[in-house]
C-alpha positions, 0 to 999 in steps of 0.5 A: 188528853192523854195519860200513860202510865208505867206502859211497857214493850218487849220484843224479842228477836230470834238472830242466827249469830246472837240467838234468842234475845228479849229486848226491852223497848220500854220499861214504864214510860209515864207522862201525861198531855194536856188538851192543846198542850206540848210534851217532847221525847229526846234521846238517841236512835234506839232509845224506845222513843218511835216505839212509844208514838207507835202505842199512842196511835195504836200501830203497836201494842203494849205488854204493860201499864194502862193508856188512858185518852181523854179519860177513858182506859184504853187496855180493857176495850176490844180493837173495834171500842178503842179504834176511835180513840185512836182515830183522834190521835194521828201520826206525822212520819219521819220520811214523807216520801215513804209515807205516801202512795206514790201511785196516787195523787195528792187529791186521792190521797187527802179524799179518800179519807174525807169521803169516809167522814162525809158518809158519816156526816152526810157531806157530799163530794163538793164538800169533799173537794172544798175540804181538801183545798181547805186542808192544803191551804191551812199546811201552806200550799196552793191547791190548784199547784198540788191537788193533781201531782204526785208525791215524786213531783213535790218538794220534801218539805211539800211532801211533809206538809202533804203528810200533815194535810192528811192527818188534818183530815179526821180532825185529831186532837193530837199529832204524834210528830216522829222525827218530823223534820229530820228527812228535810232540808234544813232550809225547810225545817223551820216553815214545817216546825214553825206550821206545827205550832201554829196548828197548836194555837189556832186548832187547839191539837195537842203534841206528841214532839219525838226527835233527837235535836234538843233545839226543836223539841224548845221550839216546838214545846217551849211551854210544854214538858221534855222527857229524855228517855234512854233504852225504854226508860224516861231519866229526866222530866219537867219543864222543856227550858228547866231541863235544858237550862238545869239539866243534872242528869249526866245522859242529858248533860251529853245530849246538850254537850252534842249541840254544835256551837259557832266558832268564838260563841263559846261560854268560858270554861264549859265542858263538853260531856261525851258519853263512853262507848255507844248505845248497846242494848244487850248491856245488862240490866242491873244497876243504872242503865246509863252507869256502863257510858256514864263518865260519873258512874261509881260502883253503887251505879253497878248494882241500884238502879234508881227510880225517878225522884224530884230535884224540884216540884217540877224536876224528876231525875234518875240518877244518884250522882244527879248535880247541875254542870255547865255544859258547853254553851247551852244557852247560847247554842239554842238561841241560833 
């Protein structure tokens, strides 16, 4: 459905303090979604994740690399040629409240877009309110409880569903979820994250799953591909259980050993990986860009920075001292 290959971002900033700074978002980010399939991004806030769900919808543009959607090259076609393509691939918000008008109610919000596709189509407004109730209860909620409040008067995980209700309404064949579950209770999350995989199997939508918390990116593309990406790079791909039960890359390696485990669950001897100082995009770029928080790094990791190789058929890493560690009860940690 989608394939992207080597896409790149730059921004650049112009700070009173730092002066002029070019800051690479991305740099060649590749993957591929097939129709009705899963792909999950994890790394930490700043990592180029949301910048890249942004291209997939078309809100940003690319410096780069070609996007291909179902089969057709996205970069030689004007904004009018490419704004269908587009339509079909919708985004879920990380804050549901700011992703609504707060001064429209729930049914303005789910209608006007509908009103647009029933132009299209010839449908009339009773269709238009049929297929508005239609979409609210496919997301869980009752209609008759929701179509005439405001966001302000729903739950986030109300909201949340809303949010999806209304990407439902152009009928996408993907969802972009950026952090889709990240502003809710945590009580919350699963019906929201379980709703998502249940859209995947009965509408056949494919997923775009970005998000920090390595649980949900297995639960929600447990038969899909994981990509962790770090400053605008992807370093470790492939199947979502193989990078989380194999990881060999240390960045990852990391990210498993953030995992909180339950007092007296612990695996004996495991060892808790945490990298050295923080995320600092004005690092230099030469070498390895994770070598400067790498707890394993060398000086050959100052000066190559290597490429994505396979480990197996399946399994590509970025790493020269890439090897399997038992980091702290992976497995047991994503079982709860």
């Amino acid at each position: 459905m989608i394939e992207a290959r080597n896409i790149t971002r730059t921004y650049r900033s112009h700070g009173a303090i730092t002066g002029a700074r070019v800051v690479p978002a991305l740099r060649g980010v590749s993957f591929s979604l097939p129709k009705g399939g899963a792909v999950s991004f994890i790394g930490e806030s700043g990592c180029g994740k949301t910048t890249l769900g942004k291209i997939l919808t078309g809100i940003e543009t690319f410096d780069g690399g070609e996007l291909v959607v179902d089969g057709v090259e996205l970069s030689g076609l004007s904004a009018r040629r490419r704004a269908p393509y587009f339509r079909r691939i919708q985004m879920i918000h990380q804050d549901p409240y700011s992703a609504l008008n707060p001064t429209r109610t729930i049914e303005q919000t789910l209608e006007d877009p509908l009103r647009m596709r029933a132009r299209e189509t010839g449908g009339d407004r009773k269709a238009v309110e049929a297929r508005a109730a239609e979409l609210l209860e496919l997301v869980g909620l009752s209609p008759e409880g929701v179509l005439g409040k405001y966001p302000h008067q729903l739950s986030g995980g109300q909201r949340q569903r809303v949010v999806i209700a209304r990407a439902l309404t152009v009928d996408p064949e993907v969802l972009i979820a950026d952090e889709a579950v990240s502003m809710i209770d945590v009580s919350m999350r699963l019906g929201i994250l379980s709703l998502l995989r249940d859209l995947r199997t009965r509408l056949g939508i494919s997923l775009v799953f970005i998000t920090h918390d390595v649980a949900t990116a297995r639960y929600i593309g447990e038969d899909g591909e994981l990509h962790v990406i770090y400053r605008g790079s992807v370093i470790e791909s492939g199947p979502t259980d193989t990078i989380i039960q194999t990881p060999v890359h240390p960045y990852t390696q990391c990210l498993l050993s953030a995992i909180p485990i339950m007092r007296g669950l612990e695996l004996p001897g495991p060892q808790r990986l945490v990298p050295i100082g923080s995320l600092d995009e004005r690092t230099e770029d030469t070498g390895c860009l994770f070598a400067p928080r790498c707890p394993f790094a060398t000086d050959e990791c100052e000066v190559a920075q290597p490429a994505l190789t396979p480990w197996d058929p399946t399994h590509q890493h970025a790493c020269l001292h890439a090897e399997p560690r038992q980091v702290a009860a992976m497995e047991i940690a994503l079982s709860q």
